[in-house]
C-alpha positions as CSV (number, residue, x, y, z in Angstrom):
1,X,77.6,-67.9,-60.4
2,X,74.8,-67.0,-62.8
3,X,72.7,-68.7,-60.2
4,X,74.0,-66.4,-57.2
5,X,73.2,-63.7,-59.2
6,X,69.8,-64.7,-60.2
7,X,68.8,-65.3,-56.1
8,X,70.4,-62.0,-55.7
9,X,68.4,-60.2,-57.9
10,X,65.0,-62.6,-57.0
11,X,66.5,-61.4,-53.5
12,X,66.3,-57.4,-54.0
13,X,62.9,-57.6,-55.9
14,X,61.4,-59.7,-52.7
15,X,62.9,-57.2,-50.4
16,X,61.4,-54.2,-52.4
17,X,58.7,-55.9,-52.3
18,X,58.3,-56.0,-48.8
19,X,59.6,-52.4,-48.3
20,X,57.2,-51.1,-50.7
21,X,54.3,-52.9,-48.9
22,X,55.5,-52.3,-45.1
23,X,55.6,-48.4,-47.0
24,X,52.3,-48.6,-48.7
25,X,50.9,-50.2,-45.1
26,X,52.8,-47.3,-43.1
27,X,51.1,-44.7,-45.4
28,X,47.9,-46.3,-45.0
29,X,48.1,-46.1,-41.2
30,X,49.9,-42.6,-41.4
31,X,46.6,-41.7,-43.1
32,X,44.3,-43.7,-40.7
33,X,46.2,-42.1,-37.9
34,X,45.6,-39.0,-39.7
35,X,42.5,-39.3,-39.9
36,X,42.0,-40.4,-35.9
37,X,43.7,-37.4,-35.0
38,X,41.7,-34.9,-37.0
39,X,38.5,-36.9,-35.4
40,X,39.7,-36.7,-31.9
41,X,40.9,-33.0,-32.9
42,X,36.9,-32.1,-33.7
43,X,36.0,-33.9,-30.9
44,X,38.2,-32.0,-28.4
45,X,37.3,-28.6,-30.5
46,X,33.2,-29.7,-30.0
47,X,34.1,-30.8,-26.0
48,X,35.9,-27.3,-26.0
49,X,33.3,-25.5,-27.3
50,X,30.5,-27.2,-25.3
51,X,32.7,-26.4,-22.4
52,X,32.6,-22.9,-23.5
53,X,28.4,-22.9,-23.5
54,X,28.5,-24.8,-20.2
55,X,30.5,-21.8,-18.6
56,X,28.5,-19.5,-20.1
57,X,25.5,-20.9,-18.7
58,X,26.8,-21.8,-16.0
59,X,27.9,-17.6,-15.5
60,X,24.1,-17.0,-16.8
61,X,22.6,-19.4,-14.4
62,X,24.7,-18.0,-11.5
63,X,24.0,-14.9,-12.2
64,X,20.1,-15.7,-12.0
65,X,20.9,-17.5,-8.7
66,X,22.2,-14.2,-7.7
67,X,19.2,-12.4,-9.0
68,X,17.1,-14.2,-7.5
69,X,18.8,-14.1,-3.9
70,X,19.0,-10.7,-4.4
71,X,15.3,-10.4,-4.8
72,X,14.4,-12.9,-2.4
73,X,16.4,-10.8,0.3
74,X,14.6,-7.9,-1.1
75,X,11.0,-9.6,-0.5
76,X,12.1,-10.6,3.1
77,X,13.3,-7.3,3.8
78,X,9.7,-5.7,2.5
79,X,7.3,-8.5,3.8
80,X,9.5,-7.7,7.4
81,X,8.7,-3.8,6.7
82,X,5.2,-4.6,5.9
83,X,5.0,-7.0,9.0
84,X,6.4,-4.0,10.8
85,X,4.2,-1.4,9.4
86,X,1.3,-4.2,9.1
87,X,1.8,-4.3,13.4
88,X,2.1,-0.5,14.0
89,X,-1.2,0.4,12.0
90,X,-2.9,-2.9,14.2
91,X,-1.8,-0.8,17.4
92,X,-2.4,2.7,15.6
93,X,-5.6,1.4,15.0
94,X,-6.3,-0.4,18.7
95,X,-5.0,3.0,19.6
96,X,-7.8,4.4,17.8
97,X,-10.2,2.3,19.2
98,X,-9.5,3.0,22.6
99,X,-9.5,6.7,22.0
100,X,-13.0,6.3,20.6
101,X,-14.2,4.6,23.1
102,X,-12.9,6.7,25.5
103,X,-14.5,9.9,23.8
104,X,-17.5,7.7,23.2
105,X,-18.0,7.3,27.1
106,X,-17.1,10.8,27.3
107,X,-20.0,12.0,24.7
108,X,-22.5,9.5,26.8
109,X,-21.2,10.8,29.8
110,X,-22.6,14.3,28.2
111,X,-25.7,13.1,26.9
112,X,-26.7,11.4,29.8
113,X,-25.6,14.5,32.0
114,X,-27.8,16.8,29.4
115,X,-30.5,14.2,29.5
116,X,-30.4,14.2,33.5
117,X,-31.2,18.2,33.5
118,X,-34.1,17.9,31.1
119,X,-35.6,15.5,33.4
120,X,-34.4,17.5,36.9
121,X,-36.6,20.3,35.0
122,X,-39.5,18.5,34.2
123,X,-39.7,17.2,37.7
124,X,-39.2,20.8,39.4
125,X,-41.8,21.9,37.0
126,X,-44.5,19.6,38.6
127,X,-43.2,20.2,41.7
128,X,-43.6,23.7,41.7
129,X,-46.8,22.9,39.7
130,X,-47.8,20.7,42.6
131,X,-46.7,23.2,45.8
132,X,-47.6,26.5,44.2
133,X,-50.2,25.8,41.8
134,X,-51.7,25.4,38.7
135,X,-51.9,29.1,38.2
136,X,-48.6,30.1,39.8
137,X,-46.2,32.2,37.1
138,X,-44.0,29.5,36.1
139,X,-42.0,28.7,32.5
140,X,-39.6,27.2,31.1
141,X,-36.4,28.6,29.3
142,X,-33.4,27.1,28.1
143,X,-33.9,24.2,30.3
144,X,-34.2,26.0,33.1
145,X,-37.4,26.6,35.6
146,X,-38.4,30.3,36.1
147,X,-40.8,30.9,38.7
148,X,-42.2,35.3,39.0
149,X,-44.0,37.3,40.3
150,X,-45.0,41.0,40.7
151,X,-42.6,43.0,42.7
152,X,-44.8,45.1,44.8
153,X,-46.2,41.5,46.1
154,X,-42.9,41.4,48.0
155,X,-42.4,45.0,48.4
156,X,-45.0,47.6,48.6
157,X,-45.1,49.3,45.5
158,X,-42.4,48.0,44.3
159,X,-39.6,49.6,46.9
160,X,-38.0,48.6,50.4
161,X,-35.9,45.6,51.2
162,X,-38.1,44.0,53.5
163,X,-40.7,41.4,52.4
164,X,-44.4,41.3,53.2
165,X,-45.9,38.9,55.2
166,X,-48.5,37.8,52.9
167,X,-45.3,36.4,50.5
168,X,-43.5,34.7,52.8
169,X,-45.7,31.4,52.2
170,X,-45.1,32.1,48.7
171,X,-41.5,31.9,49.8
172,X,-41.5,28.7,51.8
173,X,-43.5,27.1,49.4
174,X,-40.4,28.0,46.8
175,X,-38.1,26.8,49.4
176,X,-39.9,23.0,49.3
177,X,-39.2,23.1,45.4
178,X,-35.7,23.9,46.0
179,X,-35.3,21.2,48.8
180,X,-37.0,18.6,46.8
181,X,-34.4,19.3,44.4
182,X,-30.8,19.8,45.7
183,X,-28.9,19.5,42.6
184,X,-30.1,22.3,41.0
185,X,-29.1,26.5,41.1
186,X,-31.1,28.8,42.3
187,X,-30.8,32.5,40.5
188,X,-32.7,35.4,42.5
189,X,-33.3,38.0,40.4
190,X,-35.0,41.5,41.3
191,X,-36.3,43.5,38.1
192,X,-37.4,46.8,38.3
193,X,-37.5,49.9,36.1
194,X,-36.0,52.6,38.1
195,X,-33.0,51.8,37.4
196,X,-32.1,51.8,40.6
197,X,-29.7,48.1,40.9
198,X,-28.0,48.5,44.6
199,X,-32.3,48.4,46.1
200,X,-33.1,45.7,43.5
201,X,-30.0,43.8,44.4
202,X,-31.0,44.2,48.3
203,X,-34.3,43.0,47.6
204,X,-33.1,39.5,45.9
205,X,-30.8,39.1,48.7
206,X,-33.5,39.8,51.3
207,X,-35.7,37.0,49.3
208,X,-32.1,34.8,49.7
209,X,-31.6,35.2,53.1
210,X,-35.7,34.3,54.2
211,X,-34.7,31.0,51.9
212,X,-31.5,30.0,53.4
213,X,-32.3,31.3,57.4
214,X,-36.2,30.4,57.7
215,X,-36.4,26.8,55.3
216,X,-32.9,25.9,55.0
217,X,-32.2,26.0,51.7
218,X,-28.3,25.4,51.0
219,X,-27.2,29.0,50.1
220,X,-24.1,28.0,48.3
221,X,-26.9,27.0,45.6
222,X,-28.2,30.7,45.6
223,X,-26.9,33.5,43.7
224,X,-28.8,37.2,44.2
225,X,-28.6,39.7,41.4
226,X,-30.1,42.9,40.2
227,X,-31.8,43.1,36.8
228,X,-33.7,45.9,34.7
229,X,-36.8,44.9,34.2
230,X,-37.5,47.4,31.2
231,X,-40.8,48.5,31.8
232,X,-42.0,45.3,34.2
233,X,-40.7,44.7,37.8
234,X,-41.1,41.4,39.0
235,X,-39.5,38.8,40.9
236,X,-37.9,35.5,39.6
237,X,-36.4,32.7,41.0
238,X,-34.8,30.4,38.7
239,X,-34.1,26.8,39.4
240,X,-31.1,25.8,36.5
241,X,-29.0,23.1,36.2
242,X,-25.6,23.4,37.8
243,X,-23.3,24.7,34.9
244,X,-20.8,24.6,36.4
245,X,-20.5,21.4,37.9
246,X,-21.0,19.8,34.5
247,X,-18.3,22.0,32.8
248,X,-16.0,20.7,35.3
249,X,-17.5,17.1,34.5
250,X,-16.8,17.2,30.5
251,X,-13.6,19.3,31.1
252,X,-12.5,16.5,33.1
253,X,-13.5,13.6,30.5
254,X,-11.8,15.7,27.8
255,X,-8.7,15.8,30.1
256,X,-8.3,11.9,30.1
């Protein structure tokens, strides 16, 4: 009996034994467990956090994407307007090109036509040099060749309509100037100091009419008028480029 009770009791202390080290060995994992779980907790807590920052960059990176599509659209959409406006000042200026060239032609066109009378004087000046003389009355005004003389060498003392017969070589040889030079305008003025226009203007048409009926000068080139001569009469046929011919010219450049 007293050895039943002494296994019983050797019994109970193994078993307590045990229980106290399975106990001792399920605290010690409890706390290793413990211990895992607070590690994995940080470690979700740091993934968490880090997730966190990746959003947010990832927002801040996004949002400089769309910054920077934003301005790339907007740099397409100027380097298109200034392609635009880049093409339109390239014709603007070919535009301008043309129109100077146009007006440059048109200002040669002038210069050539002003240069052309200055020469069409010079050479009616040595015509008339050549068929009336080197002491006929002739000058030079304004680009234009005057050639006088007295009054009463037409006209007896200065009156009448009806030339002399001594002038009317003097006359034909004024007619081979103006037929050596067809382009030009004749003006025939009569100058006297009477005062008296309607006989002065006969007498420049008389002179006129020898021209155009006796040497066949073109009398659309003519023109007959009546001048005061203050106190000198004369006679002066002028040989002048044709005004209006060239008006018409540059009117018509400026036109196109």
């Amino acid at each position: 009996m007293k050895r039943f009770f002494i296994y019983s009791i050797i019994f109970l202390l193994g078993l307590n034994t045990i229980q106290a080290q399975k106990k001792s060995e399920l605290i010690e994992q409890n706390q290793e467990l413990k211990y895992k779980l607070d590690s994995i907790s940080r470690m979700v807590s740091t993934s968490q956090r880090n997730e966190k920052l990746a959003d947010q960059r990832s927002n801040e990176y996004q949002s400089q994407v769309t910054e920077l599509q934003d301005a790339n659209a907007t740099l397409m959409k100027n380097l298109n307007s200034f392609a635009a406006l880049s093409s339109q000042n390239s014709e603007n200026i070919n535009k301008t090109m043309a129109a100077l060239e146009r007006k440059e032609k048109q200002l040669k066109g002038v210069t050539d036509a002003v240069a052309s009378n200055d020469s069409t004087a010079v050479v009616i000046l040595t015509n008339a040099k050549q068929v009336l003389g080197e002491n006929a009355k002739i000058g030079v005004a304004d680009g234009s060749v005057i050639i006088s003389e007295k009054l009463d060498y037409f006209f007896t003392d200065g009156v009448g309509v009806n030339p002399s017969t001594e002038s009317i070589g003097w006359i034909e040889n004024v007619a081979k100037v103006a037929n050596a030079n067809p382009e030009s305008v004749i003006t025939i003025a009569s100058l006297n100091i009477t005062g008296e226009m309607n006989i002065a203007l006969q007498q420049a048409t008389a002179i006129a009419s020898i021209l155009i009926k006796d040497f066949g000068v073109n009398g659309e080139r003519i023109v007959a008028v009546a001048q005061d001569g203050g106190l000198r009469e004369s006679l002066q046929i002028k040989f002048q480029p044709d005004y209006k011919a060239f008006y018409d010219m540059a009117k018509g450049d400026a036109k196109n």
